[in-house]
N, C-alpha and C positions, 0 to 999 in steps of 0.2 A: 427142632432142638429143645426148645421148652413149649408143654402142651401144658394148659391148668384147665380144668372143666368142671364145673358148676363146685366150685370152691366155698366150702361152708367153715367159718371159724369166730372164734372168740375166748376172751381172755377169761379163763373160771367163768360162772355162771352170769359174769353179765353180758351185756348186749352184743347180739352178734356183730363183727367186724365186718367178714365179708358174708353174703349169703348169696352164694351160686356165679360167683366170679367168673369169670374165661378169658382167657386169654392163650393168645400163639406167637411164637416169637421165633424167627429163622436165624440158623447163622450167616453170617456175614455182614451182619448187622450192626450198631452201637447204638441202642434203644435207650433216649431218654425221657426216665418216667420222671411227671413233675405232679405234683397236688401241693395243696395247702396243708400243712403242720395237721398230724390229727387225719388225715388220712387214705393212712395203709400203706404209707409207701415202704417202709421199714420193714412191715411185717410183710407186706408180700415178697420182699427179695430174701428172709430169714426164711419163708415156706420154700421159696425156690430152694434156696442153700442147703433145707433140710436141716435148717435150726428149730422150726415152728412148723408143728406136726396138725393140717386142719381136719375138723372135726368129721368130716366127711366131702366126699370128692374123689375126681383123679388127678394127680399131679405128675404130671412123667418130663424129668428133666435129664438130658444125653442119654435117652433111654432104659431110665433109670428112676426106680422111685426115691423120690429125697429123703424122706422120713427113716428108711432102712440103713441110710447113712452106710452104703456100700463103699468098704477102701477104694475099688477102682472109679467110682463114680467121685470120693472127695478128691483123687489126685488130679481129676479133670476140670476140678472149680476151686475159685478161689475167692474171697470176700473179704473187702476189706469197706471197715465198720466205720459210722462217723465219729464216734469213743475207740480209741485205741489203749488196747492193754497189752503194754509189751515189755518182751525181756529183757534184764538190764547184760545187754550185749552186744559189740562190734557189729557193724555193718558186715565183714568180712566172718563173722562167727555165725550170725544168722544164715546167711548165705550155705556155710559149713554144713548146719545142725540142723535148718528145715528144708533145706532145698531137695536132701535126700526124697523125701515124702511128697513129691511132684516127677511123673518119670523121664519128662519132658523140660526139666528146668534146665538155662542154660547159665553156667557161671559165669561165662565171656560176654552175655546179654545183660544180665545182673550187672557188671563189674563196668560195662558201655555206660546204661542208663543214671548210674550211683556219679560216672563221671559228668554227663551232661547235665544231672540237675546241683554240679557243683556242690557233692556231698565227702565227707570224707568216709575211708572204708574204714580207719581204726576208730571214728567216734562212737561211744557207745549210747544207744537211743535212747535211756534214760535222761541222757546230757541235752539233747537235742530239744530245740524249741518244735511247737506242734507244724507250726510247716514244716520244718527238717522231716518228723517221723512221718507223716501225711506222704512228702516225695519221697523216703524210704519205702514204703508198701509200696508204690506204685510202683517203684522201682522191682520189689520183690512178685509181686501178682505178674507184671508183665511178661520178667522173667520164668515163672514156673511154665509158659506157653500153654496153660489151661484154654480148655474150651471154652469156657465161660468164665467172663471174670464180673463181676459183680463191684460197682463202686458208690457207697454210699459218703455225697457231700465233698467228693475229691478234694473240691477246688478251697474249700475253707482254712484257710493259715497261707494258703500261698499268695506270694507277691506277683506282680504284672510281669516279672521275665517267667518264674516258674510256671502260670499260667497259661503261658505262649508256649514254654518248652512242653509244658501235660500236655498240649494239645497234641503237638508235634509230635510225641512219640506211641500218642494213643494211636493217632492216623498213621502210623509206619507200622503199628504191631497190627493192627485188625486184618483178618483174613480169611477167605470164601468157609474157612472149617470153623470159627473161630465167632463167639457173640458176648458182645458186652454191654454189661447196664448200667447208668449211671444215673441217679436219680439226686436233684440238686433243686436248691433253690436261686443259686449264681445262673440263669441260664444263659446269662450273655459269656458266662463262662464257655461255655460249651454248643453255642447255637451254629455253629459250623463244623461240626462234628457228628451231631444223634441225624438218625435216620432211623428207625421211624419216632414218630413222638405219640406217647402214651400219658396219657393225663387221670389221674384219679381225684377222685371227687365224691364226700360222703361214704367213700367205701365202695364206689362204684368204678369201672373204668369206662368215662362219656367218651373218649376220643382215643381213639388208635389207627394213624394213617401215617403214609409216606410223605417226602416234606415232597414229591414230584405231587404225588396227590391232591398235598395242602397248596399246593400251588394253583395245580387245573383248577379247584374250587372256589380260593379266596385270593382275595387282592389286598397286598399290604401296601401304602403308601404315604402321602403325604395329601391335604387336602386343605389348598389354601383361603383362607376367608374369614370373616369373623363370626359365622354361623355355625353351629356343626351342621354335618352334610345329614340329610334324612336316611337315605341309605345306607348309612353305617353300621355294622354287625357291633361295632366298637370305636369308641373313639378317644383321645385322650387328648387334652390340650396341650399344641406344642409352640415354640416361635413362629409367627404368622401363621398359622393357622391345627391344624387336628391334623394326631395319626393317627389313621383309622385302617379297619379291616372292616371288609365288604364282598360281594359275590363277584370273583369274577366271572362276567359274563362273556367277554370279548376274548377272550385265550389272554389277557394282558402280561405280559412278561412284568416279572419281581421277586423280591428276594423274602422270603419268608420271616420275620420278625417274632420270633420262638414269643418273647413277653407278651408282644402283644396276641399273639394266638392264644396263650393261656388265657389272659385275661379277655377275650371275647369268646372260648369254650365257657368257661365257668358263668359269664354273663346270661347266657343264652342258649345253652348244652342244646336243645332239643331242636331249635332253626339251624344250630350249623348242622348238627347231626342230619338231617333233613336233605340238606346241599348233597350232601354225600352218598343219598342212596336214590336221587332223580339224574336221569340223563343229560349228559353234557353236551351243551348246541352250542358248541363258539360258531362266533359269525368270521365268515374268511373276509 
């Protein structure tokens, strides 16, 4: 669905951003890309989108160059931005007036979603505080039943029901045609949801695996003591004792901790990187 190959760019003549990028991305997917402030994470989903044209490279997304900004390739994607800049019009007018330009939008899905994030149709989204407009898009992207939908920072303005409900209705729309990005720094927002996780780092991507993946390899846990443990990929101190990430070696069942995986990718990019291209010998 989305191919990038050796992706070269940069903003006017100063320092290149990315230099020779790649990345592959399947549908069926909800791919959470996460990095630190500063980079790429913005601009790589504006190249996907076909907002930010790079300087050299292949970019092929729905089969489709982005840059050419083909009508039937934008009616198949849709993005919505961490700055929102929107019309001063009804929930119900937007609906009317862009829905048209999606060939797949559904207005009985529109009109579901608007009702379960407890929005109104006649408020007009100038009125709306930035949660309101934040679960407006979401509402409107899901509905257009695009192939791709692109979500930059979702979860920011919503409150802890809204946040339950984005969940809920991301995991009902996704579907075997169908691949979504969401690149955040709330990841507890969304850590039971991405599949696969993609990490950027200096302009680089260090980590792109499956969380069944991120499982066979690493072990998230708790580690009781007053010492940190030697073995630790990462650790952080908690109540009686460090969570840490470490190699699993034993097959150890566990539930992946998105934060802390960031922060022992970025710790140590090139030992975890490591784990992941030697053979797996769990002991039975």
């Amino acid at each position: 669905m989305i191919h990038l190959q050796d992706i070269h760019f940069s903003y006017g003549r100063g320092k290149s951003l990315f230099s020779g990028l790649n990345l592959d991305l399947e549908a069926g997917s909800i791919c959470g890309l996460l990095g630190r402030n500063g980079a790429g994470k913005s601009t790589l989903m504006k190249i996907i989108a076909g907002l930010l044209f790079p300087r050299s490279g292949q970019a092929e997304v729905l089969g489709y160059r982005p840059g050419d900004r083909n009508a039937d390739f934008l009616g198949q994607l849709y993005y919505i931005s961490e700055e929102l800049h929107l019309p001063d019009l009804s929930l119900k007018a937007l609906r009317d007036a862009y829905g048209v330009f999606y060939p797949n939008f559904s207005n009985s899905e529109f009109d579901s979603y608007v009702q379960s994030f407890e929005l109104d149709m006649g408020q007009h989204l100038k009125g709306m505080s930035y949660g309101q407009k934040k679960k407006s898009m979401v509402c409107f992207g899901l509905a257009t039943n695009s192939r791709l939908l692109i979500l930059d920072e979702p979860t920011n303005g919503l409150d802890i029901p809204s946040k339950s409900q984005f969940r809920k209705v991301l995991a009902s729309a996704i579907t075997d045609e169908r691949c979504f990005i969401i690149s955040t720094h709330q990841v507890r927002d969304i850590a039971n949801l991405i599949d696969p996780v993609v990490i950027l780092e200096e302009s680089e991507i260090i980590y792109q695996q499956s969380i069944y993946d991120t499982m066979n390899r690493l072990y998230f846990g708790t580690h009781f003591g007053a010492e940190e443990p030697k073995e630790a990929l990462y650790s952080e101190l908690a109540p009686g004792g460090y969570q840490i990430v470490r190699e699993n070696r034993g097959g150890e069942e566990c539930q992946v901790d998105i934060e802390a995986l960031f922060n022992a990718v970025l710790a140590d990019p090139k030992r975890i990187q490591n784990l992941f291209t030697k053979e797996v010998s769990h002991e039975s």
